[in-house]
Gaussian input, Z-matrix of N, CA and C with variables (Angstrom, degrees):
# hf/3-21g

backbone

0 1
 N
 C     1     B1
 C     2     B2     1     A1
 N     3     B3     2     A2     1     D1
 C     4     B4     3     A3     2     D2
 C     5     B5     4     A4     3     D3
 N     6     B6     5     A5     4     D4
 C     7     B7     6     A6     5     D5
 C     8     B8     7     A7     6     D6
 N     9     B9     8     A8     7     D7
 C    10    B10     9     A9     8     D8
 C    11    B11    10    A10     9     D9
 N    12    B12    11    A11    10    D10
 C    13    B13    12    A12    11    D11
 C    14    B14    13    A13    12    D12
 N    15    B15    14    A14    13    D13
 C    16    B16    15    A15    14    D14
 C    17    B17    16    A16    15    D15
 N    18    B18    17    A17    16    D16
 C    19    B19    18    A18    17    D17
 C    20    B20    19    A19    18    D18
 N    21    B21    20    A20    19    D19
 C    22    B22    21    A21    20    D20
 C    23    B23    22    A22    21    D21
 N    24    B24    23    A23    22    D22
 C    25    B25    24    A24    23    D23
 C    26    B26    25    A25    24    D24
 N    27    B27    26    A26    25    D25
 C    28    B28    27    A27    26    D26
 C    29    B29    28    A28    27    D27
 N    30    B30    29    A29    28    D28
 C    31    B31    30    A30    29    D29
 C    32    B32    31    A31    30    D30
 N    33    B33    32    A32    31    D31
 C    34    B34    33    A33    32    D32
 C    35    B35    34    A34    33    D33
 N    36    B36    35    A35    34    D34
 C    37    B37    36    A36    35    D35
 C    38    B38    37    A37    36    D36
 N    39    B39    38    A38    37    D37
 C    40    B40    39    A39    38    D38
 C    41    B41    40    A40    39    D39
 N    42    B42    41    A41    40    D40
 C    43    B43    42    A42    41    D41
 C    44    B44    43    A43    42    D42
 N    45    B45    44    A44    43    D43
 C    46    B46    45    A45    44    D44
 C    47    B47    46    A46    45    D45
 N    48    B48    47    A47    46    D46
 C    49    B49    48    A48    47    D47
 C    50    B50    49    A49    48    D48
 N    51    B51    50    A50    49    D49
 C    52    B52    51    A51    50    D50
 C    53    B53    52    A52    51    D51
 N    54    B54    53    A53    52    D52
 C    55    B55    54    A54    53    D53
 C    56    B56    55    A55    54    D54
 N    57    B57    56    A56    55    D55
 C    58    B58    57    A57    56    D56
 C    59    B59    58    A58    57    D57
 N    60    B60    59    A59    58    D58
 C    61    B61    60    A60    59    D59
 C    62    B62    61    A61    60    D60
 N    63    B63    62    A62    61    D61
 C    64    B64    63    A63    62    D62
 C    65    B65    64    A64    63    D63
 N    66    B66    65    A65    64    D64
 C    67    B67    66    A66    65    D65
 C    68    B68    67    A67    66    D66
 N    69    B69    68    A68    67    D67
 C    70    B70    69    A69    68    D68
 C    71    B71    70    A70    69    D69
 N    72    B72    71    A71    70    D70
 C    73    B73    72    A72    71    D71
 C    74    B74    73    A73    72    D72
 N    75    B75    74    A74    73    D73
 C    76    B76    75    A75    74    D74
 C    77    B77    76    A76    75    D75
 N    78    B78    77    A77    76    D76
 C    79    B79    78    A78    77    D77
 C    80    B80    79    A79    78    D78
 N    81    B81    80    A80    79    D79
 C    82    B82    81    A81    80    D80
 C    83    B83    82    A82    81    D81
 N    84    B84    83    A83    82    D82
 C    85    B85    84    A84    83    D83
 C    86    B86    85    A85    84    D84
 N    87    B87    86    A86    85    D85
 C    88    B88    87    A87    86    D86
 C    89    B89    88    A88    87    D87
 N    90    B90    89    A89    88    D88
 C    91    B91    90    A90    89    D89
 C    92    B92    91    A91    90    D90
 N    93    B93    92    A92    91    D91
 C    94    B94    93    A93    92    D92
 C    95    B95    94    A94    93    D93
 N    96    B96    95    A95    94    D94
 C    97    B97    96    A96    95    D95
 C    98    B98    97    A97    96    D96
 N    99    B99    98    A98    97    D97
 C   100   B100    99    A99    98    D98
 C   101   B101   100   A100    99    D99
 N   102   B102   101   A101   100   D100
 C   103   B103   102   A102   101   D101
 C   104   B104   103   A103   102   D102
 N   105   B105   104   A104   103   D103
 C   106   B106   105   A105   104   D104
 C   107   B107   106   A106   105   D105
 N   108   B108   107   A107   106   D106
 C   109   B109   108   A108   107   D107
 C   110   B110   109   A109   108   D108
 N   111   B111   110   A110   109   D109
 C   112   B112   111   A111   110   D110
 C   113   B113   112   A112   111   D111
 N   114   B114   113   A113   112   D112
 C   115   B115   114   A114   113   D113
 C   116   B116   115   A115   114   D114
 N   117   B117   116   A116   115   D115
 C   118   B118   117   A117   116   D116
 C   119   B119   118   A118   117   D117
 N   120   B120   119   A119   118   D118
 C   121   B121   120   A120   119   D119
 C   122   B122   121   A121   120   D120
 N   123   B123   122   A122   121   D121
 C   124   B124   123   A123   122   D122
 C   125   B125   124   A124   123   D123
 N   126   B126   125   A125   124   D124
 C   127   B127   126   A126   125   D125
 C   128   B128   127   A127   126   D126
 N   129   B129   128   A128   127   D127
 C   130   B130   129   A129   128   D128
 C   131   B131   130   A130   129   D129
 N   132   B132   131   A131   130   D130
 C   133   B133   132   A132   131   D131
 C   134   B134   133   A133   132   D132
 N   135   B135   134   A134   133   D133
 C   136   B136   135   A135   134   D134
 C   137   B137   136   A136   135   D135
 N   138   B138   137   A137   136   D136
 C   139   B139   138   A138   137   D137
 C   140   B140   139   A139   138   D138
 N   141   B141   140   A140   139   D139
 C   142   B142   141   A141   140   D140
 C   143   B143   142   A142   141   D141
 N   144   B144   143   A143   142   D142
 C   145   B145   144   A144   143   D143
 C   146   B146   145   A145   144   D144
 N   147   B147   146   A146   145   D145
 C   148   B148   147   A147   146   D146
 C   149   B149   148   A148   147   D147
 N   150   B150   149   A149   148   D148
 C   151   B151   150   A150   149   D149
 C   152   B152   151   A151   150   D150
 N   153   B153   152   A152   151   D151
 C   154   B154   153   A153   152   D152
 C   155   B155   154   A154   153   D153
 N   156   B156   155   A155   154   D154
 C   157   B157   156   A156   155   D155
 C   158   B158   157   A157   156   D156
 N   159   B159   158   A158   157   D157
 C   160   B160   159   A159   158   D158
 C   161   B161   160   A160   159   D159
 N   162   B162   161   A161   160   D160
 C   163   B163   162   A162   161   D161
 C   164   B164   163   A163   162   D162
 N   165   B165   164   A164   163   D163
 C   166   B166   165   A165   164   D164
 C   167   B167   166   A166   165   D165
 N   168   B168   167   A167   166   D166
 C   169   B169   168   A168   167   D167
 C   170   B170   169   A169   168   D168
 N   171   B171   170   A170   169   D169
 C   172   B172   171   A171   170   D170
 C   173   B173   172   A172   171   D171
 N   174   B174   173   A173   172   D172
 C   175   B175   174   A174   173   D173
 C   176   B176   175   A175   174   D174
 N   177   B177   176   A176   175   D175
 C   178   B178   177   A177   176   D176
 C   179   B179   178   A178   177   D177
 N   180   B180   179   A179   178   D178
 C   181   B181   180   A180   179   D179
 C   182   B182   181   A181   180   D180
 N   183   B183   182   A182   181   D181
 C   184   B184   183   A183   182   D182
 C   185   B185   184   A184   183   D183
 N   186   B186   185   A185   184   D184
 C   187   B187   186   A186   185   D185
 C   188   B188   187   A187   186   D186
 N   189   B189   188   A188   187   D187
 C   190   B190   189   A189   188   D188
 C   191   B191   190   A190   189   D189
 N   192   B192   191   A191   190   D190
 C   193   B193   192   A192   191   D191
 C   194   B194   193   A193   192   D192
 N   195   B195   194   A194   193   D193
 C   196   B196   195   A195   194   D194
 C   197   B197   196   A196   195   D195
 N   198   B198   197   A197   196   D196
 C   199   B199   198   A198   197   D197
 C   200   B200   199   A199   198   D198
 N   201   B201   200   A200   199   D199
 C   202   B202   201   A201   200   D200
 C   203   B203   202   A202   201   D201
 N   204   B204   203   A203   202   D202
 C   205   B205   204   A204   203   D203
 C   206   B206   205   A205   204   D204
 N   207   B207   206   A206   205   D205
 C   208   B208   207   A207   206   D206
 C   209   B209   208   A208   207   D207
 N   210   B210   209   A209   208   D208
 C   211   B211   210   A210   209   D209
 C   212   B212   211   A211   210   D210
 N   213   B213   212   A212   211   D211
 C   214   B214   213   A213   212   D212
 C   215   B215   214   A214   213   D213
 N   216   B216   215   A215   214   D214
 C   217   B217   216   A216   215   D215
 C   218   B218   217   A217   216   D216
 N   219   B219   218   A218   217   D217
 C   220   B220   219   A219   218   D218
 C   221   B221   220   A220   219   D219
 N   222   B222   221   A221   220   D220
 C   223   B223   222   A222   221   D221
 C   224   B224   223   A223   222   D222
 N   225   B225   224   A224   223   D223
 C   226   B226   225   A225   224   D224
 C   227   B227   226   A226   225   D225
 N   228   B228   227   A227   226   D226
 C   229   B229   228   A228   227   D227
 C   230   B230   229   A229   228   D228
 N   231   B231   230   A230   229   D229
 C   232   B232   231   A231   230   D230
 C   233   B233   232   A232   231   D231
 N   234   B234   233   A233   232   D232
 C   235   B235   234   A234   233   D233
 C   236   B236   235   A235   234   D234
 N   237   B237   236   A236   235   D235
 C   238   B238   237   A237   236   D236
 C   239   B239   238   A238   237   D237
 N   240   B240   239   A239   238   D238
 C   241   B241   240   A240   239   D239
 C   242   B242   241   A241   240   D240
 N   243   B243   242   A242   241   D241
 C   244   B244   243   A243   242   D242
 C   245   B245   244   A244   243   D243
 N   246   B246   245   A245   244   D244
 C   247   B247   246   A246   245   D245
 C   248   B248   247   A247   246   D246
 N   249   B249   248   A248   247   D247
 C   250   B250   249   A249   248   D248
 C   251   B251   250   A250   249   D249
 N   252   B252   251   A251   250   D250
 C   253   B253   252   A252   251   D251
 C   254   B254   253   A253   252   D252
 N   255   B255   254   A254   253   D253
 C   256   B256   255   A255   254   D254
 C   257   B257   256   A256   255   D255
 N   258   B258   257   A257   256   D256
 C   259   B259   258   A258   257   D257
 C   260   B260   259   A259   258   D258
 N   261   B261   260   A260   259   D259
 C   262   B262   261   A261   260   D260
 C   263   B263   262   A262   261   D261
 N   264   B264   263   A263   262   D262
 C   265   B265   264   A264   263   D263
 C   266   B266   265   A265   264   D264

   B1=1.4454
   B2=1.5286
   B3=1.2181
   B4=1.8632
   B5=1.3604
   B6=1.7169
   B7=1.6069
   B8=1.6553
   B9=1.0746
   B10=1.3774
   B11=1.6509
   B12=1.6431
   B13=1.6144
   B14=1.4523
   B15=1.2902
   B16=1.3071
   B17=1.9776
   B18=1.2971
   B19=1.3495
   B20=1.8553
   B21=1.3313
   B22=0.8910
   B23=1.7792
   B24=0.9617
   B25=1.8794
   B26=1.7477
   B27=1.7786
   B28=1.6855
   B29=1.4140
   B30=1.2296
   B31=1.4409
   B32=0.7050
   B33=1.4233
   B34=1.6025
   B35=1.2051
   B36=1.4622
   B37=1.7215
   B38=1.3730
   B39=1.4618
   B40=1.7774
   B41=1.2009
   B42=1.4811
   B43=1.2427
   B44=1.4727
   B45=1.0041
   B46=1.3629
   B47=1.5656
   B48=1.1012
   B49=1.5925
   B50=1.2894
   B51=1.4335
   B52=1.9128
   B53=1.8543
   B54=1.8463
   B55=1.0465
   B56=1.5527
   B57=1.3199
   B58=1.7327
   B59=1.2799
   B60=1.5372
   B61=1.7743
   B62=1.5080
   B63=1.2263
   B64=1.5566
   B65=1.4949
   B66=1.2923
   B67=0.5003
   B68=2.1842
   B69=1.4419
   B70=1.3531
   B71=1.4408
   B72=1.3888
   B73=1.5201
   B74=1.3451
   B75=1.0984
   B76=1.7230
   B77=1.3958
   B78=1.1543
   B79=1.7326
   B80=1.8189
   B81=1.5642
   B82=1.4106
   B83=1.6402
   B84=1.5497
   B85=1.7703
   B86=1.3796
   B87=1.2570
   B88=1.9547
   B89=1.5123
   B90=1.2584
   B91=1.1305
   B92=1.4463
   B93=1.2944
   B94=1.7762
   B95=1.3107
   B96=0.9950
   B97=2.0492
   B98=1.4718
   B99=1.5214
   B100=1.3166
   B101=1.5475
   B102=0.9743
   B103=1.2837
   B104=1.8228
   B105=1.3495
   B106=1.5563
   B107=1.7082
   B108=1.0887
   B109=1.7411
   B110=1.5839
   B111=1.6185
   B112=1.3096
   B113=1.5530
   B114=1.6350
   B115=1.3220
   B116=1.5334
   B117=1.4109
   B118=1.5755
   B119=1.2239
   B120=1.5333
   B121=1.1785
   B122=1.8751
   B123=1.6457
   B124=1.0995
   B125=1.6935
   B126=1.3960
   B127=1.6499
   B128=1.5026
   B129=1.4921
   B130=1.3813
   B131=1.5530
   B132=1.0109
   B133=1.4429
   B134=1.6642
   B135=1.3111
   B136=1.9690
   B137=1.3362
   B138=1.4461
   B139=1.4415
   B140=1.2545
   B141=1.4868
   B142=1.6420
   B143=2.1443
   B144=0.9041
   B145=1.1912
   B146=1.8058
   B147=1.6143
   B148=1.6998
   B149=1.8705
   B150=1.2915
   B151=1.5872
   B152=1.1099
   B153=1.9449
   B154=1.4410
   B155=1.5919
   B156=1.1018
   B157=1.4937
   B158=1.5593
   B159=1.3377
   B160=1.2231
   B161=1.5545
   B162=0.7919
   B163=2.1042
   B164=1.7833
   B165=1.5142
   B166=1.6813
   B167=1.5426
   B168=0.9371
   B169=1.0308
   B170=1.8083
   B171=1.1253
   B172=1.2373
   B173=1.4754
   B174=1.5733
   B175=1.4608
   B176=1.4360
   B177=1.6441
   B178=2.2290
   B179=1.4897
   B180=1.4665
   B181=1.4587
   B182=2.0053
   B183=1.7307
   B184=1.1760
   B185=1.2353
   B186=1.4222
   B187=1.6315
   B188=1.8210
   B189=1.2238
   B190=1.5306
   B191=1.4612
   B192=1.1111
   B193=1.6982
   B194=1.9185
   B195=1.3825
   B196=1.7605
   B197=1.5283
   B198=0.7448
   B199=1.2203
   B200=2.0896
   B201=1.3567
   B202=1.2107
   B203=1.4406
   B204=1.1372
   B205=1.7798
   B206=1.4788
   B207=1.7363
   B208=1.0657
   B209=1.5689
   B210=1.7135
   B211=1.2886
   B212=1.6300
   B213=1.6345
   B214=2.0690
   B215=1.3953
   B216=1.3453
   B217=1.1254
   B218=1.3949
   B219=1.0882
   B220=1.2840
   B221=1.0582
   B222=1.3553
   B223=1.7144
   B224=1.7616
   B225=1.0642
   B226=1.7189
   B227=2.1403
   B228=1.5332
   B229=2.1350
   B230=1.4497
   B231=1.3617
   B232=1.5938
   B233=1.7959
   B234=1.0362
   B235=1.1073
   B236=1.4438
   B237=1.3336
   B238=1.4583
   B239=1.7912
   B240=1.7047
   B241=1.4780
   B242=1.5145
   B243=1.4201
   B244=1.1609
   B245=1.0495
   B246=1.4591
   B247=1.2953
   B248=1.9698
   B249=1.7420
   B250=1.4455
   B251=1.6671
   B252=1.7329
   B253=1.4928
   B254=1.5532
   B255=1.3839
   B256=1.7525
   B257=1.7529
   B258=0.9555
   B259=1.3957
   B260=1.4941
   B261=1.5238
   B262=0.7841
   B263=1.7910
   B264=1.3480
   B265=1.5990
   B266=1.9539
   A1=108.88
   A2=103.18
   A3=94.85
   A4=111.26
   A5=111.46
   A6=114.66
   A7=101.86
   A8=108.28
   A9=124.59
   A10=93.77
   A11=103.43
   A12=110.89
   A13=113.35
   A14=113.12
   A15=117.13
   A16=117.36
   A17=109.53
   A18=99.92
   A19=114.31
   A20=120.27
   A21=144.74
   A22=141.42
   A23=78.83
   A24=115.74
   A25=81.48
   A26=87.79
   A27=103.43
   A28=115.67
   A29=142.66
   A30=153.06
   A31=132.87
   A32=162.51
   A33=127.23
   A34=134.77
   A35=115.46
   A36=118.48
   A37=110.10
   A38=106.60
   A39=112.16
   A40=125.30
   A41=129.99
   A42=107.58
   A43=137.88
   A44=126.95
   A45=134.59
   A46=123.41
   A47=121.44
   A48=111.15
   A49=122.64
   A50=115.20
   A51=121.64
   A52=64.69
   A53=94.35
   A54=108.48
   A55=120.10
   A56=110.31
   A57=128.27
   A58=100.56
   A59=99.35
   A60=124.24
   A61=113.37
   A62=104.20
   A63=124.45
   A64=129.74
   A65=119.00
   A66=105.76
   A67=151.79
   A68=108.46
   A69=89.98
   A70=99.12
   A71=131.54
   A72=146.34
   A73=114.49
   A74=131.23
   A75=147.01
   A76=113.52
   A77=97.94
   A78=105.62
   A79=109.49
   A80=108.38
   A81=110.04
   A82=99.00
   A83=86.50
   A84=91.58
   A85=130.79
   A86=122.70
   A87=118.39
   A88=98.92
   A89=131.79
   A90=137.01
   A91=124.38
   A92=127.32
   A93=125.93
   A94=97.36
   A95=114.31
   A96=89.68
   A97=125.95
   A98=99.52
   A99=119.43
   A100=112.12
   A101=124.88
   A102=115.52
   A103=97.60
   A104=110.94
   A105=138.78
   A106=103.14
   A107=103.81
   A108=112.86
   A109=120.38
   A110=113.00
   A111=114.71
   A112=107.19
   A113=110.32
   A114=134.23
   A115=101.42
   A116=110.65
   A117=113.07
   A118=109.40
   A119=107.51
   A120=137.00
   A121=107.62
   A122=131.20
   A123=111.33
   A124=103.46
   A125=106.02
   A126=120.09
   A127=105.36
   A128=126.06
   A129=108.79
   A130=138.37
   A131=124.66
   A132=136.05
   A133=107.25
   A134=123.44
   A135=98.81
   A136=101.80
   A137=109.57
   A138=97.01
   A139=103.81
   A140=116.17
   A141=128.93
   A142=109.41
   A143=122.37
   A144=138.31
   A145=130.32
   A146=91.55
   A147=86.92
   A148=92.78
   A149=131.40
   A150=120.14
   A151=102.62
   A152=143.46
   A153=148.07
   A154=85.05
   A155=118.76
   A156=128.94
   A157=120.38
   A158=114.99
   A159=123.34
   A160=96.74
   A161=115.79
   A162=118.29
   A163=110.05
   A164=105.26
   A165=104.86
   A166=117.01
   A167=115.07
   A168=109.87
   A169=106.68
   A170=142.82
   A171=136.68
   A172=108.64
   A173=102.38
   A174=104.98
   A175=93.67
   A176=85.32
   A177=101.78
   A178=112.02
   A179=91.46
   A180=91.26
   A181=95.57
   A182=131.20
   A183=156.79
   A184=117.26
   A185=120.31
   A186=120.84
   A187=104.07
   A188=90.82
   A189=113.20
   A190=124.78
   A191=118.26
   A192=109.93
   A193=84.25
   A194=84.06
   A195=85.20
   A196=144.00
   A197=152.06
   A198=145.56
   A199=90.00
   A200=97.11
   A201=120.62
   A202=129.29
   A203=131.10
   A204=119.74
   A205=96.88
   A206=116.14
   A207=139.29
   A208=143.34
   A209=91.07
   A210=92.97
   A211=95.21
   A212=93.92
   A213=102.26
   A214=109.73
   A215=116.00
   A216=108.68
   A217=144.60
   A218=140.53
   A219=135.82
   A220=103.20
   A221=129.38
   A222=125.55
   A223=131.03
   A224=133.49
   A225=128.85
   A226=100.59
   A227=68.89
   A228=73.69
   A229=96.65
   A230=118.19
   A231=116.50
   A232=122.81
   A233=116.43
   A234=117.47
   A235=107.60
   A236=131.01
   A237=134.87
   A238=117.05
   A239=107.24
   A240=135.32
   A241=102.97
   A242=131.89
   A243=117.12
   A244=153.69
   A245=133.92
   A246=107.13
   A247=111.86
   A248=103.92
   A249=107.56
   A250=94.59
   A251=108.48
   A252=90.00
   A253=97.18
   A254=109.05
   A255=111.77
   A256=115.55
   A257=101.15
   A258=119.07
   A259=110.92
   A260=126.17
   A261=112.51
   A262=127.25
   A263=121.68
   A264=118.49
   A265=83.43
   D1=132.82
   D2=179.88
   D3=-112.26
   D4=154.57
   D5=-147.12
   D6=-71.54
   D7=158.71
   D8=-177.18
   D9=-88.24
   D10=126.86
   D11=171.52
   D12=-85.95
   D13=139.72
   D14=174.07
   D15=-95.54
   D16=142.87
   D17=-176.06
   D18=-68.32
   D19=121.51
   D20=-158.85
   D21=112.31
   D22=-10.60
   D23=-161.85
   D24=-69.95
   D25=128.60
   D26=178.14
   D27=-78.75
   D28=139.94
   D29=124.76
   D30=24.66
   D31=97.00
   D32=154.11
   D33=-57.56
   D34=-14.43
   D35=171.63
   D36=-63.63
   D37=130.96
   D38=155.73
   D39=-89.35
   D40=21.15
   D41=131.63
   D42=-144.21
   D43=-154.66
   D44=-133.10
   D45=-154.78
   D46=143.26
   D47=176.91
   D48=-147.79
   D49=148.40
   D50=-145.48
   D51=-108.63
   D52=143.40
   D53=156.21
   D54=-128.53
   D55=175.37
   D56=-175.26
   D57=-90.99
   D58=118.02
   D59=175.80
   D60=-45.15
   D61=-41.86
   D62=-177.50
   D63=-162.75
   D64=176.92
   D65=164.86
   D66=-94.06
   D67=148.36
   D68=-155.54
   D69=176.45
   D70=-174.34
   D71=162.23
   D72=-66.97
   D73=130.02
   D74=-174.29
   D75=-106.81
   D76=99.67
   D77=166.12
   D78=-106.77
   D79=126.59
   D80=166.59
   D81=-66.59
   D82=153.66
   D83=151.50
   D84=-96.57
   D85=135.00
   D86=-165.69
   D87=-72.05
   D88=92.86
   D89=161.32
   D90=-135.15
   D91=117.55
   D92=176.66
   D93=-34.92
   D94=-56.83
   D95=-163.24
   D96=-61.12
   D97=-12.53
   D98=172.88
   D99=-91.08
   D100=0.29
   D101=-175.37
   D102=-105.12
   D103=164.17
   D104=-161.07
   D105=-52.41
   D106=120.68
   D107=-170.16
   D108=66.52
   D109=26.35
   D110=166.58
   D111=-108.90
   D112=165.67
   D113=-161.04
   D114=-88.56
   D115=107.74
   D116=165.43
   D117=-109.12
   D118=133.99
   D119=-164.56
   D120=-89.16
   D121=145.25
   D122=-170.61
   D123=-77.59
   D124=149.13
   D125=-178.98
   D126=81.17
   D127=-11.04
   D128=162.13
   D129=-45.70
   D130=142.92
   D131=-171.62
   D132=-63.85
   D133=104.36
   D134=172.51
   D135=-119.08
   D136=20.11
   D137=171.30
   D138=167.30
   D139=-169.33
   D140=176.29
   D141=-134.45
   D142=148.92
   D143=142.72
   D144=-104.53
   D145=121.36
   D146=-149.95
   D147=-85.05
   D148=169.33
   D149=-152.88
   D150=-155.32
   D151=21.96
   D152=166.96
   D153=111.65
   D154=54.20
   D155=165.05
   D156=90.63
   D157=13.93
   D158=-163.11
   D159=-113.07
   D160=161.86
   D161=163.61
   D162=-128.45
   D163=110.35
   D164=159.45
   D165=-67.59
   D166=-172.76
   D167=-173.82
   D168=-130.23
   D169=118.84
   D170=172.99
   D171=-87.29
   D172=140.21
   D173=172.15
   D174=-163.41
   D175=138.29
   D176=170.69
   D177=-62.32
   D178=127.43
   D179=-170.66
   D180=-88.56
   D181=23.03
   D182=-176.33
   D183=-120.33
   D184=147.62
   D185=160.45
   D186=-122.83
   D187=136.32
   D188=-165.90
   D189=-174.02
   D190=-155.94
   D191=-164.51
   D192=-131.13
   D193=127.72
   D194=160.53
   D195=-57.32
   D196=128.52
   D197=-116.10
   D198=-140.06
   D199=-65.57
   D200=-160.16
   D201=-150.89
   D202=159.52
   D203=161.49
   D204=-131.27
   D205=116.09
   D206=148.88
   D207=-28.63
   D208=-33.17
   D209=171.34
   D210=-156.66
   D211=156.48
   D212=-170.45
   D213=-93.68
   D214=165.36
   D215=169.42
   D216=-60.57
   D217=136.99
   D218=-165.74
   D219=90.42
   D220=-35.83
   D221=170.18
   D222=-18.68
   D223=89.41
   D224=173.18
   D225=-40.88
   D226=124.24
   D227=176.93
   D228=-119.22
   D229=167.04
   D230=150.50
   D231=-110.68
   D232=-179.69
   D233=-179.76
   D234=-49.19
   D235=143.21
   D236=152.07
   D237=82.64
   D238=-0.08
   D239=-169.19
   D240=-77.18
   D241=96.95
   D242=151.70
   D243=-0.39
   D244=80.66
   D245=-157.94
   D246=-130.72
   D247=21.33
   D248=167.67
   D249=-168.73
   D250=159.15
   D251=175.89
   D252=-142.73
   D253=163.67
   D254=173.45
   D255=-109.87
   D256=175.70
   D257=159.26
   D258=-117.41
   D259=104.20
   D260=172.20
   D261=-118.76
   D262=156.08
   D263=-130.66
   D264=-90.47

């Protein structure tokens, strides 16, 4: 019989993926911690999505080690589109 999950009940996958607020143009932010095998902190900044002249702001809603960035700069994203992922411990 296999265990019954409860709502909330954590994962076993380590990882994870920061998504795009909306949709729009993707700029990383130039920061070491943001760059490939650095430590992002949860609510850190890894970037912006630009929105008819406006900039959102992207941030991991995770703390973990960077893994990757999903999508480049200048890149068109849409809402909810992946666009970096972690490993988180």
């Amino acid at each position: 019989m296999s265990p019954v999950l409860t709502q909330g009940e954590q994962l076993g996958v380590p990882e994870r993926v920061i998504l795009a607020p909306a949709v729009g143009v993707f700029h990383p932010v130039d920061d070491e911690s943001a760059a490939e095998g650095g430590v992002v902190e949860e609510g850190q900044l890894v970037g912006m999505v630009e929105v008819g002249g406006r900039k959102l702001p992207v941030r991991s809603a995770f703390t973990g080690r960077l893994v990757g960035m999903m999508a480049q700069a200048g890149e068109r994203v849409r809402e909810g589109q992946p666009v970096a992922w972690l490993r988180v411990s």
